[in-house]
N, C-alpha and C positions, 0 to 999 in steps of 0.2 A: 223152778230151780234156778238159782243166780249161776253167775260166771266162775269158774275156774280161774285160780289165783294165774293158770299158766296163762287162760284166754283175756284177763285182763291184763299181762305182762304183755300180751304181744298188741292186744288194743295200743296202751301205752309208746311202747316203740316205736308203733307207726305215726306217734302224736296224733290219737283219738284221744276219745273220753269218757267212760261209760257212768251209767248210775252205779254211786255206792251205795250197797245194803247192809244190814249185818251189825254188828257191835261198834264196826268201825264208821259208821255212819253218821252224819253230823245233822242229817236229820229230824227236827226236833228238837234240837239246841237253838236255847235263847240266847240273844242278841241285843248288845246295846249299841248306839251309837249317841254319844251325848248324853240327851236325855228322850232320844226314841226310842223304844224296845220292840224285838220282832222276834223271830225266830226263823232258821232255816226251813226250807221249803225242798232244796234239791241240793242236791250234793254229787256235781260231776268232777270225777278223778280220774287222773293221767300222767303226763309230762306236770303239769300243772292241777291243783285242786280249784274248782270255782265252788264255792257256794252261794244260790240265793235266798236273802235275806226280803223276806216279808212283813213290812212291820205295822203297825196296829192303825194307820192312818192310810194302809191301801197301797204305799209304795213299794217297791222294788230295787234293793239294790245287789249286787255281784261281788263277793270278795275273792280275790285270787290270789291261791297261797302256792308257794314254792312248798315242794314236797320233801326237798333238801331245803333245810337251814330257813333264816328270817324272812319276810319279804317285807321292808321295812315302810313300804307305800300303804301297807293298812296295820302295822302292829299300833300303833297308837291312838288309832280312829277309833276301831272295834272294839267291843271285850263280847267273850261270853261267859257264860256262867256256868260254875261248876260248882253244885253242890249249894251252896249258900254263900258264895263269893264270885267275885266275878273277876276275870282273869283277860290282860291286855294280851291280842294276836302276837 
């Protein structure tokens, strides 16, 4: 059984991080960058969203999203894809 919306509020608080599961999980979501393509692998959420991005040649990267509003350091780097279109962070 996962976390409790209250037990991940108070992970959060203390500026931890826990794994997200569930519907809201990013999980499984593909990834471009350029002309690399990957897909998320882990998806830690907090103060701060990180997700890492696995991509088809072996590498590793970290995107970190503000959980409030833009984070303007990777909305034009990344897209993912939604559906059959791919959509800038």
């Amino acid at each position: 059984m996962g976390l409790t919306i209250k037990e991940k509020l108070r992970i959060a608080n203390m500026g931890g991080q826990f794994q997200e599961s569930g519907p809201g999980s990013w999980v499984g979501t593909k990834i471009r960058k350029e002309t690399k393509l990957g897909v998320v692998t882990a998806d830690m959420n907090g103060e701060y969203r990180t997700l890492t991005v696995t991509f088809e040649d072996g590498t590793e990267e970290k995107i970190e999203m503000n959980n409030i509003g833009p984070d303007p350091e990777y909305i034009h780097v990344f897209e993912w894809l939604s559906k059959d279109r791919w959509i800038k962070f």
